[in-house]
C-alpha positions as CSV (number, residue, x, y, z in Angstrom):
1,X,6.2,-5.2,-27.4
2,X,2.2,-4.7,-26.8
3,X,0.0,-4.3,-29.5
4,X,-1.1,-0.7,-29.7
5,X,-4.9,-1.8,-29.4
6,X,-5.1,-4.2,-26.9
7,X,-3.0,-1.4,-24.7
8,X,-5.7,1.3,-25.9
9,X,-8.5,-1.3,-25.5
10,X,-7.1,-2.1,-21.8
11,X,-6.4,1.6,-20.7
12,X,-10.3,2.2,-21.9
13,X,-11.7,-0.6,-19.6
14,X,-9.2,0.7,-16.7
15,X,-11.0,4.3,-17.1
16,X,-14.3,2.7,-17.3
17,X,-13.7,1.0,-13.6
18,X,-12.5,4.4,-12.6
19,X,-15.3,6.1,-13.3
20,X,-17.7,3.3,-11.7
21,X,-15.7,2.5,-9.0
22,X,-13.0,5.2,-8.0
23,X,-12.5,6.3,-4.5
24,X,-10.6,9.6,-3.1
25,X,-7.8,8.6,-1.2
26,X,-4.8,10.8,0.2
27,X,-1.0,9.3,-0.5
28,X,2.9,10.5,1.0
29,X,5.4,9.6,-1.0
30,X,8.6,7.9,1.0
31,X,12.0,9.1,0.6
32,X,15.3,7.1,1.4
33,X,17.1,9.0,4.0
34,X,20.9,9.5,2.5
35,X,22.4,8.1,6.3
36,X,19.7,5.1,6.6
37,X,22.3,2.1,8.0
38,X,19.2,-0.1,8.8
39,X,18.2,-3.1,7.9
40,X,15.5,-3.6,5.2
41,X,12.2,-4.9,6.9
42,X,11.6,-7.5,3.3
43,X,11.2,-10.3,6.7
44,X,9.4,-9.3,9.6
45,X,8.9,-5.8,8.6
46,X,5.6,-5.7,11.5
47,X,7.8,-5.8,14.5
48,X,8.8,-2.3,15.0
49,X,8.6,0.6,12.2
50,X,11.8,1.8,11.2
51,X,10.3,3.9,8.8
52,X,8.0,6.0,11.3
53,X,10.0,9.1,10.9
54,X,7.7,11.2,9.2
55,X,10.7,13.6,8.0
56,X,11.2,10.9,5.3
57,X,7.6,12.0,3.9
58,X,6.5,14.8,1.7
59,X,2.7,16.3,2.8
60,X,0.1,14.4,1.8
61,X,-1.3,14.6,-1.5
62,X,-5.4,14.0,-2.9
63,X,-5.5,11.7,-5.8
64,X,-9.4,11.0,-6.7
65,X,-11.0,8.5,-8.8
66,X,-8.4,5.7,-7.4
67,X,-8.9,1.9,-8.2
68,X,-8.6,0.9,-4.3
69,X,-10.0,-2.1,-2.3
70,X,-9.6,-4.9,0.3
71,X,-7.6,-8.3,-0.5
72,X,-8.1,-10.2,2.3
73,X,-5.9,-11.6,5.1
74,X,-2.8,-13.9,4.2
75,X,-1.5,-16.8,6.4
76,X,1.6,-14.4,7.8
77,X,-1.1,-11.7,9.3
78,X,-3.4,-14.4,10.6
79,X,-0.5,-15.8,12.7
80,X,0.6,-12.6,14.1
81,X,-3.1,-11.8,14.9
82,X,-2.8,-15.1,16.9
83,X,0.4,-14.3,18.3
84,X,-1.0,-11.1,19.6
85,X,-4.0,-12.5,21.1
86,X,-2.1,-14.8,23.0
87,X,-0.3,-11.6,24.8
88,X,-3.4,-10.3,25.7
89,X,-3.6,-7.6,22.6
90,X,-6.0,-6.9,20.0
91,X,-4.1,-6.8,16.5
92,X,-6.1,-5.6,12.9
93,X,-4.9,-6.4,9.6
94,X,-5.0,-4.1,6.9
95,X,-4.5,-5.2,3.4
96,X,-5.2,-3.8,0.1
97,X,-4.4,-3.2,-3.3
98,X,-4.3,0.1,-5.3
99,X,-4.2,0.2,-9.1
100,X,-3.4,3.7,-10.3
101,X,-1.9,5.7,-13.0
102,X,0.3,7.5,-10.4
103,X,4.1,5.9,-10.1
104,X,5.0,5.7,-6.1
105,X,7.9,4.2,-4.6
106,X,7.7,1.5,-2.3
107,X,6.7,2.3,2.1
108,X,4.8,5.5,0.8
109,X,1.9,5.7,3.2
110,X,-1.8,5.8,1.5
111,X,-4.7,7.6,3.8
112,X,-8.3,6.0,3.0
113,X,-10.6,7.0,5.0
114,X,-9.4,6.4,9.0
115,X,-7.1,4.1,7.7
116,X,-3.1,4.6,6.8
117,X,-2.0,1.9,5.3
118,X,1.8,1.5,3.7
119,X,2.8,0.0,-0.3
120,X,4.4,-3.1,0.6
121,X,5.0,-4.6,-3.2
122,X,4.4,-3.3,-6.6
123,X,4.2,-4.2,-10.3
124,X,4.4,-2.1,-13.1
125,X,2.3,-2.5,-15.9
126,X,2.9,1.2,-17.3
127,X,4.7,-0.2,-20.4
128,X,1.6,-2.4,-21.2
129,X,-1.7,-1.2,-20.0
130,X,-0.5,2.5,-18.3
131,X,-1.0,1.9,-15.1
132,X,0.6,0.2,-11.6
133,X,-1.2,-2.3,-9.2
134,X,0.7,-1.7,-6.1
135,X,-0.1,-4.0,-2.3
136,X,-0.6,-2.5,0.8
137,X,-0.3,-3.7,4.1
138,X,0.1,-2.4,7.9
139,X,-1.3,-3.5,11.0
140,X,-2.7,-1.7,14.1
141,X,-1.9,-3.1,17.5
142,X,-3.2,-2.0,20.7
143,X,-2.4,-2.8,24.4
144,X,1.0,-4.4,22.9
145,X,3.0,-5.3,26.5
146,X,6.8,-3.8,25.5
């Protein structure tokens, strides 16, 4: 059980980043199909986008004042940046992290600025501080050879 204080004290420092550092950022929240027989993407989830239907969506949806920024690149994208480069492509990495109030399920797609980027992992602090820090990742490749 959290004390009752440092949960108030915590949720008053949360809306005090808000305030100074909030962006406006667009979200779609993923749905499972019912008839999905395919294989879950925990792996090599880049290769391919199972998910790309955009009938598993719902419209998007404004959310202002949203904790959202970079996190830089991890060992797995630098290697498939490399990989990439190798085939005569140009591959960018996108990775951030969200901290909001709102409670999304996981692949829902997040639109910041030119950017669409997908919730990869996520860890739910509602219980203690009211809020969820969620990881988002996605990559854009062009000239892939197929």
């Amino acid at each position: 059980m959290v004390d009752k204080a440092l949960k108030r004290r915590s949720i008053t420092a949360y809306n005090k980043l808000v305030r100074l550092y909030g962006v406006e950022l667009e979200y779609a929240i993923y749905h499972e199909s019912s008839n999905s027989n395919q294989s879950s993407d925990d792996g090599f989830g880049d290769i391919g986008d199972a998910d790309s239907n955009t009938n598993n969506y719902d419209d998007w949806q404004k959310s202002s004042n949203e904790l959202f920024g970079p996190t830089g690149a991890s060992a797995s994208s630098s290697l498939g940046n490399q990989l990439a480069m190798l085939s005569g492509s140009s591959v960018e990495s996108y990775d951030y992290e969200w901290i909001s109030k709102l409670d999304v399920p996981l692949k829902t797609k997040v639109r910041y600025k030119d950017k669409i980027i997908k919730v990869k992992k996520k860890a739910d602090y509602d219980d203690m501080v009211g809020f969820f820090v969620y990881q988002l990742t996605d990559r854009s490749d062009d000239n892939v050879q197929r």
